[in-house]
C-alpha atoms as one frame of an Amber mdcrd trajectory, in Angstrom:
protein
  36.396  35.467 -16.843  36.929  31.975 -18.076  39.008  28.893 -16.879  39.796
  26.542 -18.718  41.305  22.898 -18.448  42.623  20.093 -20.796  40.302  16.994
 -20.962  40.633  13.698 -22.668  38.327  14.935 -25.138  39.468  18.415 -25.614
  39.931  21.672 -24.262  36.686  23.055 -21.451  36.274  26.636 -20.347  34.163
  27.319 -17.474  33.046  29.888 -15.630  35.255  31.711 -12.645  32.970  31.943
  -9.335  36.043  33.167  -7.351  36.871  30.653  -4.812  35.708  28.175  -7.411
  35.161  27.176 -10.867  31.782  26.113 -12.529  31.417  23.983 -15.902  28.125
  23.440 -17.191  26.870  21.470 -19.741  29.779  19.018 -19.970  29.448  16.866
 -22.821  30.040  12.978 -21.932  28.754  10.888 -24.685  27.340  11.473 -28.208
  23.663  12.848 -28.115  21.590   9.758 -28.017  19.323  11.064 -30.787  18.355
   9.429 -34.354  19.570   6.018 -34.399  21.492   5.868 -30.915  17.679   6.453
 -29.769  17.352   3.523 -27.257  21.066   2.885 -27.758  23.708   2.691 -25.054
  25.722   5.310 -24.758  28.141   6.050 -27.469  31.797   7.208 -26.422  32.411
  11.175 -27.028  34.479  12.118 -29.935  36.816  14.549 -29.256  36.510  18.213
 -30.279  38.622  21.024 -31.492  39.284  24.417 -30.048  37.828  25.521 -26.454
  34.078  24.250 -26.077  32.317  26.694 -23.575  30.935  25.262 -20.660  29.525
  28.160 -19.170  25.486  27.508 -19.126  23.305  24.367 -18.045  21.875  22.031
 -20.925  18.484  21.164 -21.021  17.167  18.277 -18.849  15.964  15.205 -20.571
  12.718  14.295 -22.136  10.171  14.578 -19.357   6.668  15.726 -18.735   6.507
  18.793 -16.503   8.110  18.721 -12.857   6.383  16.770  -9.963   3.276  18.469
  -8.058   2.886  19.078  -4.145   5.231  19.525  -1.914   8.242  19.865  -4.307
   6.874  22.392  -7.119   6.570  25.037  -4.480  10.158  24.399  -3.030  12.103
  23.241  -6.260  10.170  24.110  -9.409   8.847  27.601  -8.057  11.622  29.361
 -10.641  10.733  29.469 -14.062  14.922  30.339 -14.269  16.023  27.070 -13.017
  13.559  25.440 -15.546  14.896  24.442 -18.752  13.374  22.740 -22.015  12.872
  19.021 -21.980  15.398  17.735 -25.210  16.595  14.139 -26.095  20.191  15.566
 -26.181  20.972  15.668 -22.494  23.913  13.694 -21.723  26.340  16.233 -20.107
  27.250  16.433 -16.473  28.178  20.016 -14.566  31.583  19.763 -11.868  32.519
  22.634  -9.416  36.177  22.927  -8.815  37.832  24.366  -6.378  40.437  26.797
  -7.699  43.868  25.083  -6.610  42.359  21.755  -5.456  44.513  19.120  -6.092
  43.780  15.088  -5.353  40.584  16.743  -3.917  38.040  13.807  -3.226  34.984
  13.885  -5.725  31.304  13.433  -5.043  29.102  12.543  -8.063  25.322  13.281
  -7.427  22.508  11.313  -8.825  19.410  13.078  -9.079  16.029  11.574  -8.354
  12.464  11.682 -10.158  11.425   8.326  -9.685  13.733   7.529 -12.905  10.717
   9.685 -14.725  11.927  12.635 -14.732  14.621  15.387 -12.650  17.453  16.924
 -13.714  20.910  17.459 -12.199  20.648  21.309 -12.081  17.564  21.708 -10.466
  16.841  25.105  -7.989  17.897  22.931  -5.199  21.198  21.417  -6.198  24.718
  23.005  -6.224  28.219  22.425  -5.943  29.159  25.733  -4.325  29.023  24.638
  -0.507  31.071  21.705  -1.694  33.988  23.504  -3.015  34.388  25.478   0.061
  34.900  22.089   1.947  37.332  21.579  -0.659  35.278  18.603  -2.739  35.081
  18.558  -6.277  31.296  18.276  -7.196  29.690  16.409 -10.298  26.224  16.148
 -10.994  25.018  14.211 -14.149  21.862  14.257 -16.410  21.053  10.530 -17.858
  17.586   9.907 -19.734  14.922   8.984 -17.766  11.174   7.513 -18.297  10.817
   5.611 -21.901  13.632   7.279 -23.329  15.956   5.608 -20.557  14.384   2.241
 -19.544  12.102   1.046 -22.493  13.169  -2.703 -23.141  11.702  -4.470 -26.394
  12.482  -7.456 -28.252  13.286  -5.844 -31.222  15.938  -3.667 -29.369  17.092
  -7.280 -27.756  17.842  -8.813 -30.985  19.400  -5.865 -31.948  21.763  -5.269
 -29.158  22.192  -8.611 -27.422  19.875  -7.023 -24.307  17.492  -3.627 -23.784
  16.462  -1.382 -21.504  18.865   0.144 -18.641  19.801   2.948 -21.156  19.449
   6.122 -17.963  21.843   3.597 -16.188  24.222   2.806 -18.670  24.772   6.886
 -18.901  25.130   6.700 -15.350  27.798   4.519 -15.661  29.422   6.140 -18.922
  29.058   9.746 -16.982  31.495   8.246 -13.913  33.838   6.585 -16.143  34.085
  10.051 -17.319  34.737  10.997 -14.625  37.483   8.389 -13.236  39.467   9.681
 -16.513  38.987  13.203 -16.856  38.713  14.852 -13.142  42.122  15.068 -12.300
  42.467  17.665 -14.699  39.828  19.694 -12.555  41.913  19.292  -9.214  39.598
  15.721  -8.593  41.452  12.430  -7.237  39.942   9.447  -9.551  40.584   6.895
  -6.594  38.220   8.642  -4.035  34.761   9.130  -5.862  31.874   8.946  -3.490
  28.711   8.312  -5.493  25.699  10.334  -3.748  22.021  10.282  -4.459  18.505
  10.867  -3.258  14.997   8.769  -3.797  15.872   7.194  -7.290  18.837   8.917
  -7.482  19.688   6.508  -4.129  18.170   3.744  -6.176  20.550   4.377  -8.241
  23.897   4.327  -6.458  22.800   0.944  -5.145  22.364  -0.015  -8.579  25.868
   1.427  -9.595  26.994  -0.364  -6.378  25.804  -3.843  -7.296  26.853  -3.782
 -11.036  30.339  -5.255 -12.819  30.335  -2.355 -14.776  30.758   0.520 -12.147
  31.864  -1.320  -9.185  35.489  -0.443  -9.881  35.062   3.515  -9.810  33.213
   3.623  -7.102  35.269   4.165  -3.526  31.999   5.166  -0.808  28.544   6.008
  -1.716  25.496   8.008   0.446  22.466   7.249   0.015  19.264   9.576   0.830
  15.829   7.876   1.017  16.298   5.113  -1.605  18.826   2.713  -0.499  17.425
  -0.510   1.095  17.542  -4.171   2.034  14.504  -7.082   2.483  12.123  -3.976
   1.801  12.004  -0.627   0.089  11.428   0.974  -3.025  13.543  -1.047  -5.527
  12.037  -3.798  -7.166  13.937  -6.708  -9.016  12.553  -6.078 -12.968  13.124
  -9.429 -15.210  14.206  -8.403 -18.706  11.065 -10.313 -19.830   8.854  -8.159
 -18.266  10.406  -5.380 -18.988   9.990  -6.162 -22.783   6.563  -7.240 -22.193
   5.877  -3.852 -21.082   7.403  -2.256 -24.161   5.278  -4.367 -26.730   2.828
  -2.605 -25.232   4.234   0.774 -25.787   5.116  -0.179 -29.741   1.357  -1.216
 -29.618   0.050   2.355 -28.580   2.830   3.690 -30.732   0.679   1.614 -33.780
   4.350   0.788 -34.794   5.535  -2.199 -36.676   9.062  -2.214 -36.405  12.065
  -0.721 -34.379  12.830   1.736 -37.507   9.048   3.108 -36.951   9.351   3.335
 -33.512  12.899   5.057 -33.742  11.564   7.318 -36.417   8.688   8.896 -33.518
   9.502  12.457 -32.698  10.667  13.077 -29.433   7.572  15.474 -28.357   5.199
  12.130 -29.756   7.427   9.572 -27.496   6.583  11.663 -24.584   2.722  11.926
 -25.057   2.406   8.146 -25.511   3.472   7.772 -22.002   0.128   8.098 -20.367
  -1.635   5.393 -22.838   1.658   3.105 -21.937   0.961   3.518 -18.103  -2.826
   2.894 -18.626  -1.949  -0.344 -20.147   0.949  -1.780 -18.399   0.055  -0.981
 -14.673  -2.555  -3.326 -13.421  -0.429  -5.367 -14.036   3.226  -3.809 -13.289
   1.542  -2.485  -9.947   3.646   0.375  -9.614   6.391   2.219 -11.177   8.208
  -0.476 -13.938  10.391   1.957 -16.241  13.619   1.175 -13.845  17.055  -0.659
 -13.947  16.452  -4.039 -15.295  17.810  -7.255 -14.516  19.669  -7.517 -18.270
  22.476  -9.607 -16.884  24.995  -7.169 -17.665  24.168  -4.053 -15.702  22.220
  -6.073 -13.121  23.345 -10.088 -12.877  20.847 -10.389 -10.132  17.740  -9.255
  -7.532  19.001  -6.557  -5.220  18.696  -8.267  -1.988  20.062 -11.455  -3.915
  23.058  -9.750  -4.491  23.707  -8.336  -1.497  23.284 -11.985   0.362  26.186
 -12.985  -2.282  28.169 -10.056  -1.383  28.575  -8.476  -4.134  27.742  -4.954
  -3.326  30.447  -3.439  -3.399  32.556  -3.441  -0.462  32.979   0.048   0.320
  31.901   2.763   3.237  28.369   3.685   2.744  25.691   6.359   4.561  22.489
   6.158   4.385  19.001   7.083   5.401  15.613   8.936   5.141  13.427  11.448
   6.741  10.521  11.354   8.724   7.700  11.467   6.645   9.264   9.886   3.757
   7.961   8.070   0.411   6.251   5.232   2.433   5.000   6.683   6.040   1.519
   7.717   6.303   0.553  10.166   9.286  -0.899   7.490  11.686   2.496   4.838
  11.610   4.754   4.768  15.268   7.667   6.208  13.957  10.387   5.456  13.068
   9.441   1.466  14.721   6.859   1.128  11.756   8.831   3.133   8.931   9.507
   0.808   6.353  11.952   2.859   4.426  14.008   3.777   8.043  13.756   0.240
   8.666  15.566  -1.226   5.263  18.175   1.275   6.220  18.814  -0.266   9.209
  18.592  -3.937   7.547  21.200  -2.325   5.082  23.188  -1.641   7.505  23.248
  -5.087   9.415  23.395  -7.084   6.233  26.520  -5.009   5.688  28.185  -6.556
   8.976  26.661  -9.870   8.109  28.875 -10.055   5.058  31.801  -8.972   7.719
  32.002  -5.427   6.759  31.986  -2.176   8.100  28.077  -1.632   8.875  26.749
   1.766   7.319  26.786   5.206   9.122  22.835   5.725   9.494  21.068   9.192
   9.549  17.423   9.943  10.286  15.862  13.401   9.062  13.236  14.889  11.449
  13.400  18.292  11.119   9.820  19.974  10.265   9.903  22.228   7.686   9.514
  25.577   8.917   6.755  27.558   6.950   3.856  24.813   6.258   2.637  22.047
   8.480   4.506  19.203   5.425   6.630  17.796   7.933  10.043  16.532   6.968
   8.952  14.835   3.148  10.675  13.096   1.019  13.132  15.259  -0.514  12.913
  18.085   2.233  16.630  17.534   3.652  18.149  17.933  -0.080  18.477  22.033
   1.254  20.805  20.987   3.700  22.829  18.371   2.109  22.962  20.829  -0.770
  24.100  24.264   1.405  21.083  26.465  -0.562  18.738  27.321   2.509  19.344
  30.451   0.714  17.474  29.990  -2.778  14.241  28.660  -0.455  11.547  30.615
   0.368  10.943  29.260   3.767  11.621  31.258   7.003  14.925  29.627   7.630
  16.248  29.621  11.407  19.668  30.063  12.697  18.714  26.420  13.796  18.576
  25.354  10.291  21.479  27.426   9.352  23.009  25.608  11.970  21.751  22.160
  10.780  22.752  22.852   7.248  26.571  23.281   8.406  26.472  20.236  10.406
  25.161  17.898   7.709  27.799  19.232   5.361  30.683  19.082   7.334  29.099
  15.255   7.815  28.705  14.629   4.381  32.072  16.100   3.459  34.389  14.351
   6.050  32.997  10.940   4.961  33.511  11.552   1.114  37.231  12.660   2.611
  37.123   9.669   4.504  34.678   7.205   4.642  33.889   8.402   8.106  31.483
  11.544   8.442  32.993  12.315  12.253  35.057  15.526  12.909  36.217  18.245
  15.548  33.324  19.886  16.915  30.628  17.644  15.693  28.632  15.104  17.693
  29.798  11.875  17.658  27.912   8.991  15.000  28.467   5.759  15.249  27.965
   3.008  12.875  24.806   1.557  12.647  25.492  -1.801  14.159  23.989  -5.117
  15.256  24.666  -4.183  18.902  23.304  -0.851  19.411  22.278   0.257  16.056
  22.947   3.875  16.428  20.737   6.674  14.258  21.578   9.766  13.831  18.861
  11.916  14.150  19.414  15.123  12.168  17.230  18.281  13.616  17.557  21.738
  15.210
């Protein structure tokens, strides 16, 4: 059985999961194919009759999903694995049935803004709509196809690169005008992300363009201050970069380089990497300081105070994206340390300081530890699609950090009856809390 709802767009039928309601494959821009290649994103045009949004899309162009520890946990399912295709922008909600001004939560997915997808084996909106939260989760491109900057693309457009951000930012304006028509309240969206999907929604956070939509945000192992994983990328090097990717193209102008298949795009990658890292040291496909999406550094903008002034969480896990087995933790954890300077810079600026959480639990089933990504099981409520030998301490766990995750996109505060107390992270006694068994 079908439900179906009235958008701005046009008419969506989803797919009845009793207690909720599941639309897949939501369209929110044009496909970015052809000539809206490297293109922000264009606005939808509206369609006639029902469109059926009943079945995931496919993720976008990508090479295949990311080795040890997460193909065993996440990519193990040749189900939840779709094709890799340019035409990717939709975004999936669960709605709960006769939810009305229901607070939203858009998710971000991570991949080191390479690759992901917002449908993976791990993520789902089911646990959410039984806390009554409306649940979003949004594709955007990713890799070349999403942060490629080149002066030819400048001249055309005024600016380049940013493109995976700008359909960030076109997905929640979607969003902020359509969910009320799935039981969603457009003035409460909490933006929530992990890795760069946590990049992200302090990217989202710090730009003109999204600021307004944006009423609380969590971030999981990404968000920082002084230190961390984002780095500030000049459009200039950015473009520098992709001269060299025209150059292994052996393209001579932007109509060449437009005219690539998809399938070649993605096998250039490689020869682009091999030529642009010694000198970009590190991942350099990522938001770009374009002075429209990004006016400024990170940490420069949060010493302005322009993040925007809203209730955030945030935090990591043990053996996160920067800890190596023989570091003190957490006092030599760089990652759990930025949280904390997140935090303080927050009360700096004479806010509220962030509500901080620290992941610890060990994996049961392997000797991994708590990695980066390993707590997405919990903040997700699907223990149950894992293979691991799940505890009723974990079951446990996974309750608690939803009923935490839920009350602050309710409120801005993640406290409730029955759970232990957290306190802000502040200057005074910088409280942690330290999610285990």
């Amino acid at each position: 059985m079908s439900e179906t709802v009235q958008t701005k767009y046009g008419q969506l039928a989803g797919v009845d999961c009793g207690d909720y309601v599941a639309y897949k494959g939501v369209p929110y821009a044009q496909p970015p194919v052809g000539e809206l290649r490297w293109r922000a994103p264009q606005p939808l045009k509206p369609w006639e009759g029902v469109l059926e949004a009943t079945e995931f899309r496919g993720r976008c162009m990508q090479d295949d999903p990311a080795g040890p520890p997460w193909d065993k946990d996440f990519y193990d399912d040749p189900s939840y694995l779709p094709p890799a295709t340019e035409d990717c922008l939709y975004l999936h909600i669960w709605a709960p049935k006769g939810a009305h001004g229901a607070p939203v939560a858009l998710w971000i997915h991570g991949g080191a803004f390479m690759g992901g997808y917002a449908f993976e084996k791990e993520f789902d909106g089911a646990a959410y709509c039984a806390r009554g939260i409306v649940m979003v989760s949004v594709e955007y491109r990713c890799n070349v196809f999403g942060y490629l900057a080149h002066p030819w693309l400048t001249a055309e457009a005024g600016t380049s690169g940013n493109y995976g951000t700008l359909d960030q930012i076109a997905a929640l304006r979607w969003v902020h005008e359509n969910i009320a028509a799935f039981g969603g309240d457009p003035a409460n969206i909490t933006l929530f992300g992990q890795s760069a999907g946590a990049m992200s929604v302090q990217t989202l956070c710090s730009s003109p363009m999204a600021k307004p939509y944006i009423a609380k945000a969590i971030l999981q192992s990404g968000g920082s201050y002084g230190t961390g994983l984002h780095r500030d990328m000049p459009l200039s090097e950015q473009e520098h970069y992709g001269a060299y990717f025209a150059e292994v193209a052996g393209v001579k102008s932007l109509e060449e380089m437009r005219a690539l298949s998809a399938n070649r795009v993605l096998t250039l990658i490689p020869q682009l990497f091999q030529k642009a890292m010694p000198e970009a040291h590190g991942l350099f496909l990522t938001p770009t300081m374009d002075g429209k999406v990004l006016t400024g550094g990170y940490y420069d903008l949060m010493d302005e105070g322009f993040i925007a002034d809203i209730p955030y969480l945030i935090g990591c896990t043990k053996d996160d994206i920067l800890t190596t087995p023989e570091m003190d933790k957490p006092a030599d954890d760089p990652l759990y340390q930025c949280c904390i300077a997140f935090s303080h810079k927050l009360e700096d600026l004479g806010r509220r300081p962030a509500y901080m959480y620290y992941f610890t639990r060990d994996l049961p089933g392997d000797d991994l530890g708590a990695w980066h990504s390993s707590e997405l099981w919990y903040t997700m409520g699907t223990l149950d699609r894992c293979w691991r030998p799940w505890t009723e301490g974990d079951r446990e766990l996974e309750a608690r950090i939803l009923d935490y995750w839920t009350n602050f996109m309710r409120a801005g505060d993640p406290n409730g009856e029955g759970l232990p107390a957290w306190a802000p992270c502040d200057r005074e006694e910088s409280f942690v809390m330290e999610l285990n068994v």
